[in-house]
PAVEXNU-647952 format. One record per atom (N, C-alpha, C): residue number from 1; residue in three letters; atom name; z, y, x. Coordinates in nm, 3 decimals. Each point is the difference from the previous one (the first is absolute). Last residue first. Layout:
BEGIN
num  residuo  atomo  w  v  u
NUM  Ala  CA  Z  Y  X
...
// end
This chain:
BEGIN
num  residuo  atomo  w  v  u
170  Unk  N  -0.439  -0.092  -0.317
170  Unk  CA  0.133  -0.114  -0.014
170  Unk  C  -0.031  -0.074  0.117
169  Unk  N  -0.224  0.376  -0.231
169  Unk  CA  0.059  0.044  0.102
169  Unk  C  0.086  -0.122  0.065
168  Unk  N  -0.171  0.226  -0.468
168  Unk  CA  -0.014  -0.132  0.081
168  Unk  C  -0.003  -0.023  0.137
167  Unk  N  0.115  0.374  -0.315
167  Unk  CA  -0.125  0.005  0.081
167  Unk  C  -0.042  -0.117  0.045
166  Unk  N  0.377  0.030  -0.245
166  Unk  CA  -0.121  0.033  -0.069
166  Unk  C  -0.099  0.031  0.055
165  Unk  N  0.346  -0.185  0.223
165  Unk  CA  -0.051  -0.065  -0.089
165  Unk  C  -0.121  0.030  -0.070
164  Unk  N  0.234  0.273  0.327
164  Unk  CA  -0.066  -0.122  0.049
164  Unk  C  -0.061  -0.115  -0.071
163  Unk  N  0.284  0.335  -0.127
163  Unk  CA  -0.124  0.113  -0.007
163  Unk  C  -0.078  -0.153  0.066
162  Unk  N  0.407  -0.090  -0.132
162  Unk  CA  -0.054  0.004  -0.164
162  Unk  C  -0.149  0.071  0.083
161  Unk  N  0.336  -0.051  0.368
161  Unk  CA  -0.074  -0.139  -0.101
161  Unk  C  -0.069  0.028  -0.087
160  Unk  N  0.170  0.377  0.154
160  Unk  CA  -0.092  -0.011  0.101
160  Unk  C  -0.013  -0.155  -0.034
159  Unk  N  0.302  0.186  -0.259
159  Unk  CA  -0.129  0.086  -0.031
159  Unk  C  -0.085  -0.059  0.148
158  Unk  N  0.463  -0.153  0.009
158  Unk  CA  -0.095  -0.052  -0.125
158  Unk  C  -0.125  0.065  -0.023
157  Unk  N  0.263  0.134  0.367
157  Unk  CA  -0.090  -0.132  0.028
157  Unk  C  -0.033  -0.040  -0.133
156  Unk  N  0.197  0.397  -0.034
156  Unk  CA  -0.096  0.011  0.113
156  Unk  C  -0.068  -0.138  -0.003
155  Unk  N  0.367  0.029  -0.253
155  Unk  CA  -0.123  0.046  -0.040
155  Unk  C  -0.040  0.055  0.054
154  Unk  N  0.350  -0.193  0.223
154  Unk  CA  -0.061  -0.100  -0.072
154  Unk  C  -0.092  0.067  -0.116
153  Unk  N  0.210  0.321  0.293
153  Unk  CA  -0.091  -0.158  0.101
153  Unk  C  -0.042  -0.066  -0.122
152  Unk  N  0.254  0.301  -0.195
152  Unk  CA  -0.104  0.067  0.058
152  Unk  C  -0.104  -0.093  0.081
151  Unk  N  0.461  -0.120  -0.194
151  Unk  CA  -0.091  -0.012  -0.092
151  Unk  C  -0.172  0.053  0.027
150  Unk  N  0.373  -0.035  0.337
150  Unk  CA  -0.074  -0.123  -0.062
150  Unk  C  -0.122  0.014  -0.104
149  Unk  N  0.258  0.390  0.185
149  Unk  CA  -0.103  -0.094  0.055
149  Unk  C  -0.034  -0.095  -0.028
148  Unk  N  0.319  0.188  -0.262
148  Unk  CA  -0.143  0.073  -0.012
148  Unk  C  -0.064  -0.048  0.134
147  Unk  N  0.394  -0.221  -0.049
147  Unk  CA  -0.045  0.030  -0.137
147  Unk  C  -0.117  0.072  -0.009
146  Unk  N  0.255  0.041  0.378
146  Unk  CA  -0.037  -0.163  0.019
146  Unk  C  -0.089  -0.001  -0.135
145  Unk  N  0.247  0.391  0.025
145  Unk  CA  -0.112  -0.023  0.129
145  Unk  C  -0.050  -0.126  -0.036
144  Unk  N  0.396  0.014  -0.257
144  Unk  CA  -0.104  0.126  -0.030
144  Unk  C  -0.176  -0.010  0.110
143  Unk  N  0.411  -0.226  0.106
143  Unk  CA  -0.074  -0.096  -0.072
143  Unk  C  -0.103  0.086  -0.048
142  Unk  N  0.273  0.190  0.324
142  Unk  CA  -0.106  -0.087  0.048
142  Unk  C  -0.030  -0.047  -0.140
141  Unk  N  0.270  0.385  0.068
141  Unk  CA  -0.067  -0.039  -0.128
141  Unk  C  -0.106  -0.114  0.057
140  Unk  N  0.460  0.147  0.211
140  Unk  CA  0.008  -0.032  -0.125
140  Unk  C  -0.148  -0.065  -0.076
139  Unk  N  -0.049  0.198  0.433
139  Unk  CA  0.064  -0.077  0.038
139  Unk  C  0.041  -0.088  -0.180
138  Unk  N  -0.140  0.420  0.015
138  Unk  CA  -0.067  -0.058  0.004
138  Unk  C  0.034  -0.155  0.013
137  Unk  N  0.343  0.330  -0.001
137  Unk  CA  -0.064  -0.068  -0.129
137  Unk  C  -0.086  -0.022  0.009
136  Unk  N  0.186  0.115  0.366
136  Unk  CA  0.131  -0.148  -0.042
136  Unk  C  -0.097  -0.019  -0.148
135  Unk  N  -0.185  0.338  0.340
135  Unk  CA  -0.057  -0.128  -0.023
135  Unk  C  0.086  -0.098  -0.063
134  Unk  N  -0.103  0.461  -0.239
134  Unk  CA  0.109  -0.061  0.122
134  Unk  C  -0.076  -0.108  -0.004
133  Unk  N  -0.352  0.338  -0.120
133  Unk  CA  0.127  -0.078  -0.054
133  Unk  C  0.041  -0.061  0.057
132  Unk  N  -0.441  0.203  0.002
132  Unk  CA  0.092  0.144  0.013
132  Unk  C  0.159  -0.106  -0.062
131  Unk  N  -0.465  -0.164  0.115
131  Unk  CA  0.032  -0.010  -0.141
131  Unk  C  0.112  0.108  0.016
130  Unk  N  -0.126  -0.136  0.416
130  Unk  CA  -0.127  0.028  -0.053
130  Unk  C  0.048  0.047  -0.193
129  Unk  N  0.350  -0.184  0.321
129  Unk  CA  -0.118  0.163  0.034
129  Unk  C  -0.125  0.019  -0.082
128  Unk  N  0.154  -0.411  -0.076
128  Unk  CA  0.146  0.119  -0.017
128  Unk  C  -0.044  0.124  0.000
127  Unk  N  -0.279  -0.360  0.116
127  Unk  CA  -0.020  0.024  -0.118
127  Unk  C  0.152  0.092  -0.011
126  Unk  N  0.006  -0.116  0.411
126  Unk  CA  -0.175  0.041  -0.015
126  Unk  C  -0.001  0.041  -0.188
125  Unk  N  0.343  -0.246  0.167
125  Unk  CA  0.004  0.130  0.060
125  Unk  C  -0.103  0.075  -0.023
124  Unk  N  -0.013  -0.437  -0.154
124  Unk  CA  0.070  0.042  -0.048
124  Unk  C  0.036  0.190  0.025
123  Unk  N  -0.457  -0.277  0.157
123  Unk  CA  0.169  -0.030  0.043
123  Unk  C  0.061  0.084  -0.128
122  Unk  N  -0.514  -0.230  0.054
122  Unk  CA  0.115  0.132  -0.016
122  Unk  C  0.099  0.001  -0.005
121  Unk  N  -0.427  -0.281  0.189
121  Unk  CA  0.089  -0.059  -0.033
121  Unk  C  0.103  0.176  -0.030
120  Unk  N  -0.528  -0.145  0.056
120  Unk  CA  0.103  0.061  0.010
120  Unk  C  0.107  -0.006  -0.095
119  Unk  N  -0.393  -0.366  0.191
119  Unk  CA  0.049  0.108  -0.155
119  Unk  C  0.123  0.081  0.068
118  Unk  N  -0.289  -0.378  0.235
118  Unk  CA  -0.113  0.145  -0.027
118  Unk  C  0.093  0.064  -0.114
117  Unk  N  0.172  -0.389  0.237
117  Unk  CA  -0.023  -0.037  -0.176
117  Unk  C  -0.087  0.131  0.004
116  Unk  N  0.197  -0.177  0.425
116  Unk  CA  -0.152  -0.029  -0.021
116  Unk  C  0.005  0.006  -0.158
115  Unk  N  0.363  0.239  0.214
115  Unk  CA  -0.031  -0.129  0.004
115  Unk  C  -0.074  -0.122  -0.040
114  Unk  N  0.119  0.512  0.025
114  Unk  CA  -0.036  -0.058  -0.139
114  Unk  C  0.014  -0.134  -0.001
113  Unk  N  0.078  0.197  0.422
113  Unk  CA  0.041  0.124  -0.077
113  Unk  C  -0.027  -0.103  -0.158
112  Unk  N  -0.215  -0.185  0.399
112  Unk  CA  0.140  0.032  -0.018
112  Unk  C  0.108  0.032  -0.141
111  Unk  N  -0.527  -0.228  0.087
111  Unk  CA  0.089  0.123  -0.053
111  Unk  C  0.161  0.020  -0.008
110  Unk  N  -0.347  -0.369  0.306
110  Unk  CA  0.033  0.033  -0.139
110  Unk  C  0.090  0.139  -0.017
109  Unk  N  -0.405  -0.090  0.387
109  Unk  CA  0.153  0.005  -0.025
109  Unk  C  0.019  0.004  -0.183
108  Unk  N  -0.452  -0.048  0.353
108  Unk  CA  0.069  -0.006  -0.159
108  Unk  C  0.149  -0.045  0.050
107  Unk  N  -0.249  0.218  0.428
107  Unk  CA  0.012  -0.097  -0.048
107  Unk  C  0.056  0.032  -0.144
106  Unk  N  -0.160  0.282  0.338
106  Unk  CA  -0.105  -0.121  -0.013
106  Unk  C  0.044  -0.103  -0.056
105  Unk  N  0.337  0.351  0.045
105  Unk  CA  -0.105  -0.065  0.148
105  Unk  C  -0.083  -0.089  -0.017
104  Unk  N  0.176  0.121  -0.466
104  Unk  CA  0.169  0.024  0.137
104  Unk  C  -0.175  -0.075  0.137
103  Unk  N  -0.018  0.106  -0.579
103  Unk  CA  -0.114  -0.100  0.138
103  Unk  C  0.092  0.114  0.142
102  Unk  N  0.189  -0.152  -0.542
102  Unk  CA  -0.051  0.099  0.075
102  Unk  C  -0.065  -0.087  0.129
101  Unk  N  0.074  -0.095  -0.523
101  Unk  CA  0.016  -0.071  0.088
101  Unk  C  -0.061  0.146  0.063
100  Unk  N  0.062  -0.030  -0.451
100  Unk  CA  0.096  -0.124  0.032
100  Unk  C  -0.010  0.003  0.175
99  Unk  N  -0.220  0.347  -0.315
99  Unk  CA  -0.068  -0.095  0.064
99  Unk  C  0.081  -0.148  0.090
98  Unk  N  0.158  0.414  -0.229
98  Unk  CA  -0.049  -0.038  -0.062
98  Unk  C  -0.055  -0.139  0.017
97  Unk  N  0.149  0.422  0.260
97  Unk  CA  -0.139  0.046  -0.112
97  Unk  C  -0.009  -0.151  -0.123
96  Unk  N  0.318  0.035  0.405
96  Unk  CA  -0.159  -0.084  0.012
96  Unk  C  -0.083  0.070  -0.110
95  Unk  N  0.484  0.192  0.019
95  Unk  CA  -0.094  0.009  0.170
95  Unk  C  -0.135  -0.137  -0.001
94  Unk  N  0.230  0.177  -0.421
94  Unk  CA  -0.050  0.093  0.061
94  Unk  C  -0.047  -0.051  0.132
93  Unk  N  -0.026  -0.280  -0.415
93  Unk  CA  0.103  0.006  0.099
93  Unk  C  -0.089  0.123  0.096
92  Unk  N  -0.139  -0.032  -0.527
92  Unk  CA  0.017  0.001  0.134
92  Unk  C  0.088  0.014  0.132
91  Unk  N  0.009  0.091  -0.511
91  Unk  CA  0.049  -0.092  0.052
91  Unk  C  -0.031  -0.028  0.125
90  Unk  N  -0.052  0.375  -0.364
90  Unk  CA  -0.005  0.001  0.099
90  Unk  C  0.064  -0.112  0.071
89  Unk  N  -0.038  -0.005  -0.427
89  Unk  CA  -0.137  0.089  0.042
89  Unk  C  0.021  -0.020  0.126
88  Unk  N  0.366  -0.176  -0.175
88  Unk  CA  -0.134  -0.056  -0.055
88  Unk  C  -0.078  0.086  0.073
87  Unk  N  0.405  0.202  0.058
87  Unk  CA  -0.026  -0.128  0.051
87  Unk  C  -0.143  -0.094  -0.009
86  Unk  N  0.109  0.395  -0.260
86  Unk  CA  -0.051  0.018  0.096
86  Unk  C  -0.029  -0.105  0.085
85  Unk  N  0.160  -0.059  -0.409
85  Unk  CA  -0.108  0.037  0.002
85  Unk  C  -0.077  0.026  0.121
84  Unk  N  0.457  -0.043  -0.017
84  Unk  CA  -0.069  -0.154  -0.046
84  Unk  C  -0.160  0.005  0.022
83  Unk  N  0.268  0.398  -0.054
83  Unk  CA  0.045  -0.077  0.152
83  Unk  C  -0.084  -0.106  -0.013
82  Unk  N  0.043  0.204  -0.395
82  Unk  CA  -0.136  0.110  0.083
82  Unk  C  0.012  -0.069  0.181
81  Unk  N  0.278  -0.186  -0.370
81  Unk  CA  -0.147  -0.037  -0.029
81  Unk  C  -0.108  0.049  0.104
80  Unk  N  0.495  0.151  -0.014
80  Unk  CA  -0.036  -0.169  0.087
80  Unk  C  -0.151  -0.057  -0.054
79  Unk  N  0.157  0.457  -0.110
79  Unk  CA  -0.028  -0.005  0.155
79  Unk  C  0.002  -0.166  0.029
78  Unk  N  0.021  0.107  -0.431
78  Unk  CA  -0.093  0.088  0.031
78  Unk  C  0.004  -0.056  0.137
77  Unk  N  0.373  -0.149  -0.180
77  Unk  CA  -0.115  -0.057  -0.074
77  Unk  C  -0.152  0.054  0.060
76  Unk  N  0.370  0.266  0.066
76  Unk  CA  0.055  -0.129  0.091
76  Unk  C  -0.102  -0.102  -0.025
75  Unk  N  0.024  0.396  -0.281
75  Unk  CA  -0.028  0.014  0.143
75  Unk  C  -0.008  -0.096  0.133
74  Unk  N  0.177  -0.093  -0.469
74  Unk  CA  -0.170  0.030  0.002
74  Unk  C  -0.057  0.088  0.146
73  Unk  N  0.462  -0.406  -0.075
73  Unk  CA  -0.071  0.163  -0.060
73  Unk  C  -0.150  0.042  0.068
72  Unk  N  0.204  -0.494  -0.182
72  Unk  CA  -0.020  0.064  0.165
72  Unk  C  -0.010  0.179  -0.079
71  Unk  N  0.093  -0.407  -0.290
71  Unk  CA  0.139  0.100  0.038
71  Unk  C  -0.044  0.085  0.116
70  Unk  N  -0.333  -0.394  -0.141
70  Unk  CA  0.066  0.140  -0.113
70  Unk  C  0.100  0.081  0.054
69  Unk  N  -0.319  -0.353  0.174
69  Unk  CA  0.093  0.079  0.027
69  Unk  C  0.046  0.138  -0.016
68  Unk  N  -0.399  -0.293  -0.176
68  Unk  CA  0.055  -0.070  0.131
68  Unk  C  0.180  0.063  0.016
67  Unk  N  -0.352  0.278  -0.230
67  Unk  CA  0.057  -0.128  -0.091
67  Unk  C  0.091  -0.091  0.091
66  Unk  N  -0.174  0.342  0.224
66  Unk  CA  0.083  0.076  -0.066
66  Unk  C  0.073  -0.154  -0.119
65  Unk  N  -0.365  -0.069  0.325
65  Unk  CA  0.119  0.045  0.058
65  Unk  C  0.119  0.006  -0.100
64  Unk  N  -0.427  0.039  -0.172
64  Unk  CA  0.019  -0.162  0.048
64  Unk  C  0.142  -0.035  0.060
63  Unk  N  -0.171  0.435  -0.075
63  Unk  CA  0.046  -0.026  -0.124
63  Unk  C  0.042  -0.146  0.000
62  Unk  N  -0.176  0.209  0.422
62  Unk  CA  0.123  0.076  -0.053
62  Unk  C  -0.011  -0.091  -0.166
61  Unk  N  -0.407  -0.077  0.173
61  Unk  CA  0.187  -0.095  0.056
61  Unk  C  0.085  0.037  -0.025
60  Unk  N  -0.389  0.157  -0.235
60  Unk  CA  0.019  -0.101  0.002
60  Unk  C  0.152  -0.067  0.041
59  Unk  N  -0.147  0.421  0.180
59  Unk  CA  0.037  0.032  -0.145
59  Unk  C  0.034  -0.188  -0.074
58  Unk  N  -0.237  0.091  0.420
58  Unk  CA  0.096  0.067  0.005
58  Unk  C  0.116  -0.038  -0.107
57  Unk  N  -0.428  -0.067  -0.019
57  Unk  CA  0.066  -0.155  0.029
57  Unk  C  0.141  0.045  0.060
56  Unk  N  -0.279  0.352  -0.116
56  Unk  CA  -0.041  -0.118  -0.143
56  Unk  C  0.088  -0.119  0.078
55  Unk  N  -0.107  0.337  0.342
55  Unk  CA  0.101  0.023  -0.180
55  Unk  C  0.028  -0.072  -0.053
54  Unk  N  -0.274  -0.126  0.347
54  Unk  CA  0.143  0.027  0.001
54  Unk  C  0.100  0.084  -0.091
53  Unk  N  -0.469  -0.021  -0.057
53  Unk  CA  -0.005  -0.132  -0.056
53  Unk  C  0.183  0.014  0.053
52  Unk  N  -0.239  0.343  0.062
52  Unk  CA  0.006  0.000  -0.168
52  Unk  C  0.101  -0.114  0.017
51  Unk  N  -0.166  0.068  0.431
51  Unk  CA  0.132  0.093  -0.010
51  Unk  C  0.001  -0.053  -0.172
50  Unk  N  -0.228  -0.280  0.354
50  Unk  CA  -0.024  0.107  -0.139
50  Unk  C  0.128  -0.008  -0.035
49  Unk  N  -0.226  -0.258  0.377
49  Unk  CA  0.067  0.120  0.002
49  Unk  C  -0.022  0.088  -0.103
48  Unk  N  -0.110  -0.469  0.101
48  Unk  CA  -0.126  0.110  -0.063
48  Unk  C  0.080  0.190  0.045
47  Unk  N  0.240  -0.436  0.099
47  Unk  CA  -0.113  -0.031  0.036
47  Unk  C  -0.120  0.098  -0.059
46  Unk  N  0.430  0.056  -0.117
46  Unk  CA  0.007  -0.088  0.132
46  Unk  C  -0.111  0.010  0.054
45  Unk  N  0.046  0.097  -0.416
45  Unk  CA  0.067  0.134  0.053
45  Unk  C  -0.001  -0.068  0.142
44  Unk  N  -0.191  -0.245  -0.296
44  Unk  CA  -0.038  0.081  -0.009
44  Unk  C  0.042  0.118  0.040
43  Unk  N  0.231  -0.394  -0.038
43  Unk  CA  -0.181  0.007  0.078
43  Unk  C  -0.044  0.093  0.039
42  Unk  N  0.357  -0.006  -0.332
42  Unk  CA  0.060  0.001  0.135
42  Unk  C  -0.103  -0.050  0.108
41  Unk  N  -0.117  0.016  -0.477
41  Unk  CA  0.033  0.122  0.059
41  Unk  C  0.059  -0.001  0.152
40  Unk  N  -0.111  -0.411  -0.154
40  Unk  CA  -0.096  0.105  -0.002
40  Unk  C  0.003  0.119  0.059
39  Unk  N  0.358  -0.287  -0.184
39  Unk  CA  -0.020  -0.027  0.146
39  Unk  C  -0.175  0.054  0.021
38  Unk  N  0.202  0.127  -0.393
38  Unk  CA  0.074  -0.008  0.128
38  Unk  C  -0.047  -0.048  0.107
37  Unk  N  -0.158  -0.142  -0.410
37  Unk  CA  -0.045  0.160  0.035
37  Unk  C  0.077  0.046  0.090
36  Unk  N  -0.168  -0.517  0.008
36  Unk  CA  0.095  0.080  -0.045
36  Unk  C  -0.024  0.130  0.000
35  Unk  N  -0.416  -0.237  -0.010
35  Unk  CA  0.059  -0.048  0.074
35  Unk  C  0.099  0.114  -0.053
34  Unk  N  -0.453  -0.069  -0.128
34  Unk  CA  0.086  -0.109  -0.010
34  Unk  C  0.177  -0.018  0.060
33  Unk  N  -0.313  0.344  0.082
33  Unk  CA  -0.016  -0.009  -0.134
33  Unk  C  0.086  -0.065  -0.043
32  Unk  N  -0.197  -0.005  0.431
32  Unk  CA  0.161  0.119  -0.021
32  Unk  C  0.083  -0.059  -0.191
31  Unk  N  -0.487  -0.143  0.122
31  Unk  CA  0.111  -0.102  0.013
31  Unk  C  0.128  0.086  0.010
30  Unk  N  -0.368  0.261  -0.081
30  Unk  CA  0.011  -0.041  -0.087
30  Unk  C  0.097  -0.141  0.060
29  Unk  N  -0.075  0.265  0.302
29  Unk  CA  0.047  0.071  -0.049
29  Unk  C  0.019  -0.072  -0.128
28  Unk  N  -0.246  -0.186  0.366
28  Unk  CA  0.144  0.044  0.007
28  Unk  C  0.095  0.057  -0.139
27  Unk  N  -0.471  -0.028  -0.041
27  Unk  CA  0.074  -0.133  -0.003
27  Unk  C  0.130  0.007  0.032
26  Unk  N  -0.286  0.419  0.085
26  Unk  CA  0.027  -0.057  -0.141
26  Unk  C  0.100  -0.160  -0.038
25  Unk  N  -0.171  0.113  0.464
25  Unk  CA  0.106  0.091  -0.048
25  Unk  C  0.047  0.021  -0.171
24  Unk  N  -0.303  -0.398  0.202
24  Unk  CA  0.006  0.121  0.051
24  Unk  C  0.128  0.033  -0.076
23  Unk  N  -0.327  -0.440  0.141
23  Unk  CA  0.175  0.043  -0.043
23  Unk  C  0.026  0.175  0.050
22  Unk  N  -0.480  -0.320  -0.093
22  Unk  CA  0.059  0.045  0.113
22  Unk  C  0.155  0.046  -0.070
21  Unk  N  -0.364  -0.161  -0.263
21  Unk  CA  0.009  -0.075  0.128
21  Unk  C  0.074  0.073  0.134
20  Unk  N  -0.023  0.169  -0.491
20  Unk  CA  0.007  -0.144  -0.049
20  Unk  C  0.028  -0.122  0.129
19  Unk  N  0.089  0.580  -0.065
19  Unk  CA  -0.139  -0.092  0.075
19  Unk  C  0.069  -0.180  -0.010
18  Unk  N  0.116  0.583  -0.179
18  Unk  CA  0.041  -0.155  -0.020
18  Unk  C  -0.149  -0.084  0.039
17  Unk  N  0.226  0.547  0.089
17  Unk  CA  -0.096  -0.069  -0.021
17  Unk  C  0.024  -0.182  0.010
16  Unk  N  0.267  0.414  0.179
16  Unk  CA  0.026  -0.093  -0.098
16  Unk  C  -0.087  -0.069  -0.058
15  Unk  N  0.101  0.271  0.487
15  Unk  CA  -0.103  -0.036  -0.139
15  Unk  C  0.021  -0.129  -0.092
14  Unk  N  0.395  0.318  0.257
14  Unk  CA  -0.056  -0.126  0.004
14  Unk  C  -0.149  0.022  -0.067
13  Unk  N  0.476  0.224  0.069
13  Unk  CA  -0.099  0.050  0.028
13  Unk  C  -0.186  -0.046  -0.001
12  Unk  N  0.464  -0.313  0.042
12  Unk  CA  0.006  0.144  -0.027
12  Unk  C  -0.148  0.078  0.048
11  Unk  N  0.085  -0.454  0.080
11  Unk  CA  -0.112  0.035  -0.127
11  Unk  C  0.067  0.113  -0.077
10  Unk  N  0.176  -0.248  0.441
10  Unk  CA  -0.152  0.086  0.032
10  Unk  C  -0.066  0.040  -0.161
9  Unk  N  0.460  -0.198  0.072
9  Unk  CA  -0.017  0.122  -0.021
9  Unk  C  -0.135  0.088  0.032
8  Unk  N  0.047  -0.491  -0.080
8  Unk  CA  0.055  0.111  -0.099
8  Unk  C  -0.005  0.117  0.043
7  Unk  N  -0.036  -0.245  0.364
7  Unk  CA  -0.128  -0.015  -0.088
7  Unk  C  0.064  0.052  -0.140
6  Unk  N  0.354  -0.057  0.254
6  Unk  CA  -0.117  0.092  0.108
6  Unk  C  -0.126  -0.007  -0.060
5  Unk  N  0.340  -0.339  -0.219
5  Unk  CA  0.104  0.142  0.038
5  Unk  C  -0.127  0.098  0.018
4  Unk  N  -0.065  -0.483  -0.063
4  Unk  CA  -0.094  0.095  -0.046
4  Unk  C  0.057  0.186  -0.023
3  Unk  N  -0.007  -0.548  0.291
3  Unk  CA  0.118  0.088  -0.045
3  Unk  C  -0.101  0.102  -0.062
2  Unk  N  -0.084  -0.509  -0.036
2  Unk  CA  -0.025  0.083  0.032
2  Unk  C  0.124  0.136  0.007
1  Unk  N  -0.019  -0.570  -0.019
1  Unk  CA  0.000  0.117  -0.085
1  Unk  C  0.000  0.123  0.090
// end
């Protein structure tokens, strides 16, 4: 099975025109079709960079969030969607870019820093500072974190099965 993350996003801007023998930018789009409206939108801000679409999935989690954990307050709700959010977009382990593996004197070394997984790993400290909140209550909201990445990875990879299918791709 195919990954279709980097080819989704070539049919921003796209000729949409439908050709029976070749797989164009229309096809993409009509298999999207098929596929959760979430995890779309979160494609689509990933991989197309559309600001509309981070609204729209903005707005989604915060309410996904909000059912999840009723007692959180709405500032606190706000900044762990917009943390989460960021994480997603920006997952790249900063010192390989990604690529699981650096080249040290002519030679493939595995990735220190990420340890050959290409994902940046965010520390607690990192999301403290970053969200403007003690780290004893970040520290408090791992399940919160754990709760919107999952749900984010796993409609990422469901929309990239449902796009492999309908494109056939198998």
């Amino acid at each position: 099975m195919g990954d279709l993350r980097e080819s989704f996003a070539s049919t921003h801007h796209a000729n949409l025109a439908w050709n029976p023998d070749h797989e164009r930018a229309i096809d993409k789009v009509a298999a999207s079709g098929f596929c959760d409206e979430l995890g779309v939108l979160l494609w689509r801000c990933k991989y197309q960079f559309e600001s509309r679409a981070y609204k729209s999935a903005r707005t989604i989690l915060i309410n996904t969030h909000s059912e999840r954990f009723k007692n959180e307050a709405r500032r606190v709700v706000d900044a762990v969607v917009d943390q989460c959010l960021h994480e997603y977009l920006s997952d790249r382990c900063g010192a390989c870019n990604g690529a699981r593996e650096l080249i040290v004197s002519d030679r493939r070394v595995v990735c220190e820093v990420c340890e050959g997984y290409g994902i940046r790993k965010y520390t607690d400290f990192e999301r403290a500072r970053s969200m403007k909140l003690a780290l004893g209550k970040i520290q408090k909201m791992q399940r919160q974190f754990y709760f919107l990445h999952n749900l984010m990875g796993t409609l990422d990879r469901r929309v990239n099965v449902q796009m492999c299918e309908q494109l056939e791709r198998l």
